[in-house]
N, C-alpha and C positions, 0 to 999 in steps of 0.2 A: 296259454301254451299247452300243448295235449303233451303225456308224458310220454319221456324218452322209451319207459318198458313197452309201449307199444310197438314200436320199433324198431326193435332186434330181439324177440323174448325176452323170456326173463329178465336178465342182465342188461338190454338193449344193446347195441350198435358194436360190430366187433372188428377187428382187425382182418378176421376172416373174411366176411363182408364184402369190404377194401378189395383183398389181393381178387377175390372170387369175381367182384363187377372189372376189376382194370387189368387183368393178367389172364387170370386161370380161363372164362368165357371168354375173351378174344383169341386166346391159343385154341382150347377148343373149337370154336367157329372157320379160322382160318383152316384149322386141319381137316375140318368138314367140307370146303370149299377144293380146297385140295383135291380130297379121296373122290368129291362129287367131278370133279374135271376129269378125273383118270378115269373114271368110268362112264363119263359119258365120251370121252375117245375110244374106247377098248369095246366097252360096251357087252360086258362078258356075258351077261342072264341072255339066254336064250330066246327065252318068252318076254325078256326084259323091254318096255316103253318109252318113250321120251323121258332118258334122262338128263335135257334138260332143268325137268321140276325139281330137282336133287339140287343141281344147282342153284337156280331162284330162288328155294328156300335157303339153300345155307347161306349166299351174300346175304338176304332179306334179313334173316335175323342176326349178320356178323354188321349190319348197320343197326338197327336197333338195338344191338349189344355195343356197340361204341356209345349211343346216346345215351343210354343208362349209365354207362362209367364214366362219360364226361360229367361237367359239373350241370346243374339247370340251365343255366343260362344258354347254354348252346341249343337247348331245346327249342326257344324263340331267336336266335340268331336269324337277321333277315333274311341271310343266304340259305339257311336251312328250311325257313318260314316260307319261302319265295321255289326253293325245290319241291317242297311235299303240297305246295298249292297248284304249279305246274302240274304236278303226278297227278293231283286229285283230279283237275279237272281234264286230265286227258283220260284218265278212266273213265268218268262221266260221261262224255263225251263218247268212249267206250261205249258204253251204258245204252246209253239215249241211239244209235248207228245199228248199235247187233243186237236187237232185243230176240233175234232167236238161238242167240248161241250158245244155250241150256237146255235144246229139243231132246237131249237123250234124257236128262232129269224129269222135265216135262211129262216125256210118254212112263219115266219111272212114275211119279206118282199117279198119274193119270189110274195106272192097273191098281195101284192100291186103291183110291177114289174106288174103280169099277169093286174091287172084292168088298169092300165096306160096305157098297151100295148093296150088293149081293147075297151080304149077313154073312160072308167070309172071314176069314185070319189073315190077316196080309202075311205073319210071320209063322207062317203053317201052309197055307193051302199054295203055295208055290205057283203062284199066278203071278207075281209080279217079273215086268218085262227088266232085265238086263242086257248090257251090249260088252258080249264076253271078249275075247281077245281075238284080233282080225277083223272087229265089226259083225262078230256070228252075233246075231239075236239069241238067248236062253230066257229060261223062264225058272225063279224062285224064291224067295222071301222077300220082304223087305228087311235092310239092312241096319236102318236106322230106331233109336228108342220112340218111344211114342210120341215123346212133346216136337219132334220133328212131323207130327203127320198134323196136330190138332191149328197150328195157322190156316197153314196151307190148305185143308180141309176147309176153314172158314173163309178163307175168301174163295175158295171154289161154290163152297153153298150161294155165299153172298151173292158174287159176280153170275152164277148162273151157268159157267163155262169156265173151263181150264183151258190155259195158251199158258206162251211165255211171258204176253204180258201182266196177266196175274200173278203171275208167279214172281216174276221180277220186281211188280210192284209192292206185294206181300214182303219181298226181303226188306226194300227200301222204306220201307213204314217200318218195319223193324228195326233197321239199324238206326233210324232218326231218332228213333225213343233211345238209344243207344247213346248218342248224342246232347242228348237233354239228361240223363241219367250224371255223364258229367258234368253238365254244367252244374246242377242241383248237389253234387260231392264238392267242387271246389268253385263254392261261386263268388269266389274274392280273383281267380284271374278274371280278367279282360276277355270279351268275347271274341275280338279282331282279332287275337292272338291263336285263339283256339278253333278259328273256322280254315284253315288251311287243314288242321289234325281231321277238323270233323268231316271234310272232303274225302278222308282216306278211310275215312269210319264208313261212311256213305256207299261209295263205290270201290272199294278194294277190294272185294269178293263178291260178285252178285252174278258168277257162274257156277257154284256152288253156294250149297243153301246149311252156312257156321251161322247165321243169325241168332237162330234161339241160341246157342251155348254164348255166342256174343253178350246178347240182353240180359240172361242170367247174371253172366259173370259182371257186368254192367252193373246190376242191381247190389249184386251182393257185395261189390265197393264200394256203391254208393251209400249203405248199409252200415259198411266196415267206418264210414267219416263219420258219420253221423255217432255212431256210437263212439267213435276216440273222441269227437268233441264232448258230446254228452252223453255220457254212458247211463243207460237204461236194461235190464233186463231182459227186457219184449225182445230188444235190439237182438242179443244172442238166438231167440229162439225162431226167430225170423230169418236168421242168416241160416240156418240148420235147415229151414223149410227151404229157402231158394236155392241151397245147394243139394234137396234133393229132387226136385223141380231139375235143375239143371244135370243130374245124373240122370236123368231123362233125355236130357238132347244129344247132343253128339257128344264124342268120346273124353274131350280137351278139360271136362270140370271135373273128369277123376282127378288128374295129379296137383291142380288149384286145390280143391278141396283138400285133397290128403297133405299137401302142404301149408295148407293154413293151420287147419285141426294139429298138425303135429307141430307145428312153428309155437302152438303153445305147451307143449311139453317142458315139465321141468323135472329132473332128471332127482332134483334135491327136494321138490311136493309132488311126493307119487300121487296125492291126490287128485293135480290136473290132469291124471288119467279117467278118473270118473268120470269128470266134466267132461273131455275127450268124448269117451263113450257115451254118452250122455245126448249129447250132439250128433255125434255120427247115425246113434241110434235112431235120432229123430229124423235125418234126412236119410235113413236109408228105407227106412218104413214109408217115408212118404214117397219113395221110389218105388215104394212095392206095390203101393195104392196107385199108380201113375199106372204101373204094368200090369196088374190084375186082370182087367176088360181083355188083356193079349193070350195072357197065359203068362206067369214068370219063367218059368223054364224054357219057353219056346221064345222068348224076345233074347233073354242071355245068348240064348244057343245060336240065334240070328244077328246077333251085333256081336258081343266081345267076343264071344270065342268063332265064332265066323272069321275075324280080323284077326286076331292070332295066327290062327294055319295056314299056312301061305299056300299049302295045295289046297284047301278046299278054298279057301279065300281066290285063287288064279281058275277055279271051276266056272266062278260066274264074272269076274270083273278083270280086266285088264292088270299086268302088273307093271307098275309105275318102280323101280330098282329105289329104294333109300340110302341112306349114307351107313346104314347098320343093316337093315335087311338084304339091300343089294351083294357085299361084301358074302353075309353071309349064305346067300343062293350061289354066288359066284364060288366057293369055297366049297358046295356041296355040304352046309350046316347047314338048312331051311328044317329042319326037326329042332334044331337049339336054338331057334331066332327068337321064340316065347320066352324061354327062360332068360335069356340075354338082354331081353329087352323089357323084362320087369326086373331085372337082377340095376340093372345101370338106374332104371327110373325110380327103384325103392331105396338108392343110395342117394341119389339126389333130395328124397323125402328126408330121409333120414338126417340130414344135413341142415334142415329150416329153422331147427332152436339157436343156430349159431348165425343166422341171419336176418338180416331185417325182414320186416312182412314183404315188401312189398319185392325184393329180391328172390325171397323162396318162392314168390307165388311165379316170379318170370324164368325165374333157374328150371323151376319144375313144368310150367310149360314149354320153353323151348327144349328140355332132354327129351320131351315126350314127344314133341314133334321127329327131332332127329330120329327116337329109335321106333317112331310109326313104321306098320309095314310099306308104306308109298308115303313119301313126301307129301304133305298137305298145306299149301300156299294159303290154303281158303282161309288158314288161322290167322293170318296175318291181323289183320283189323283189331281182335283179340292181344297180339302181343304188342302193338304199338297200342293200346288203349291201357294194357299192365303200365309199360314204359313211360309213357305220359303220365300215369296217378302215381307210379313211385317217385317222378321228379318233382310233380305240385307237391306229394304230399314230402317229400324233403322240405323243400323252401316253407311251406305252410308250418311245418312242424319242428324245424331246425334253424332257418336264417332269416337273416332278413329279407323283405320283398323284395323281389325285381322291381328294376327301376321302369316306371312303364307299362307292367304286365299285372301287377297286381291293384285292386280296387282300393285296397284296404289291408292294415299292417295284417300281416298270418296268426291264427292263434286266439283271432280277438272276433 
């Protein structure tokens, strides 16, 4: 049986916990879905876009916030098992029908490819193609960290030729390893159980390119079991390397990481602050090493704080209205939507020593989605793959097995 302290800090498992997965994120959620309907009726941002996305994300994650506050077993309920297998293969199916329905992505990386080739800066020499608001074509950085460019860069060498179906297929090799990532964390479920889940792993995003921040965060759970079964040293310094590996891809493994690393604070051994920094320091250096080849100042200044400003950020990209950034464009506050929107996401961090791991890691990636400056659906894959390892690793780590689902008793 792996121990309870793993599982809620220090102290393990709390009351807080509790009210925060069956109360507090379902009010939340719903008053998301709310504020996203009033505005996409009123539709106040001017420049503002399908705010639909507002919506499909906030129901998206106000169902994956019920299945984490239910108990496991609803996770394999047939009727649920039999919904997310429907979903998955109409996505596929998606998938397989419109393989060019990521030609604006496409022709993005495409100009980055050419400036590489060129001995250019993607994140400097303002070549790369964007499709600003209206469908105007501009031209200037790319927006993404580096581990976003080096797949995609190798099957374009490989393949000889960039299309969408390289590209499409580059994600789908990604996400499968995504796939096998969990099996290899809990390989005491049943695999029948878990190929409906990994249908949504599969194809649930592969018009945006979350893969790598997926496979990271993939890893570094699968990481995280490994070591609560058998705790080894290597195990920590590993997890520090692929979380900064992952501070490399897209934006979703800051507030994972910073709520793991703090979820081990203890308030009463100021010590596990060392260790803390100890870790961070190691994945953030190896972020450094990751952006070097770019420039560090010129990849920051082209991804986070690019995404911050919502006027320089609405210069080159479409603006998508959120359920925190919309409000606050709508309000005429788009100069306080930074501060508001790390001020909400560092309270939530703040918050992970009173909760289980696998809570803080879902609490702090859905806040982060909410207070994103546009809605980003693409994360989904990521929050139901959180959601699913906090429920095996409940039953693994707390009850007994499902009747049916499990190989073999949890723990053993």
């Amino acid at each position: 049986m792996i121990p309870s302290t793993l599982l809620g800090g220090p102290k393990g498992p709390s009351d807080f916990d509790t009210r925060l997965r069956r109360s507090v994120m379902p009010a939340v959620l719903a008053g998301c879905v709310v504020l996203s309907i009033v505005m996409w009726v009123l539709r106040p941002v001017a420049h503002g876009y399908r705010y639909d996305l507002a919506f499909l994300l906030s129901v998206s994650l106000a169902a994956v916030a019920f299945l984490y506050g239910a108990r496991p077993e609803w996770v394999f309920k047939r009727a649920v098992l039999a919904f997310v297998l429907v979903l998955g293969l109409g996505l596929g199916l998606r998938a397989v029908l419109s393989r060019d329905f990521n030609q604006e992505l496409v022709r993005y990386y495409g100009t980055v490819f050419e400036t590489i080739d060129k001995g250019g800066n993607p994140y400097a020499d303002g070549t790369v193609y964007h499709a600003g608001e209206g469908g105007r074509i501009v031209y200037g950085n790319f927006n993404y960290p580096p581990m976003e460019i080096y797949p995609y860069l190798l099957a374009y060498r490989i393949a000889g030729t960039w299309n969408s179906t390289v590209f499409t297929a580059t994600m789908l090799l990604i996400n499968a390893l995504c796939c096998l990532a969990f099996v290899l964390a809990f390989p005491g479920v049943r695999l029948h159980y878990l190929v409906p889940y990994f249908l949504l792993f599969l194809f649930l995003e592969v018009k945006t390119n979350p893969a790598m921040t997926f496979l990271v965060t993939a890893l570094v759970l699968l990481v995280v079991r490994r070591d609560a079964r058998k705790p080894r040293k290597a195990y920590r310094y590993l997890i520090a390397v692929l979380f900064g590996v992952g501070l490399a891809t897209k934006f979703l493994t800051i507030p994972i990481m910073a709520a793991y690393y703090w979820h081990k604070f203890d308030a009463k051994k100021l010590r596990s602050l060392a260790a803390i920094a100890v870790d961070t320091g190691l994945a953030i250096a190896t972020t450094v090493l990751i952006l070097l080849p770019y420039g560090v100042g010129a990849v920051i200044k082209s991804t986070i704080l690019f995404n911050l400003v919502l006027k320089d950020r609405a210069a080159l990209t479409t603006f998508y209205p959120n359920v925190l950034s919309g409000p606050m464009s709508w309000a005429g506050l788009s100069g306080l939507y930074p501060f508001a929107a790390v001020a909400l996401l560092g309270l939530c961090i703040l918050a992970a020593p009173k909760l289980k791991l696998y809570t803080a890691l879902l609490a702090a990636a859905m806040v982060f989605l909410l207070v994103a400056a546009t809605p980003e659906p693409q994360y989904l894959p990521v929050i139901v793959f959180l959601m699913l390892s906090g429920q095996c690793a409940a039953v693994e780590d707390e009850g007994p097995p499902l009747t049916g689902v499990w190989k073999r008793s949890p723990g053993t």
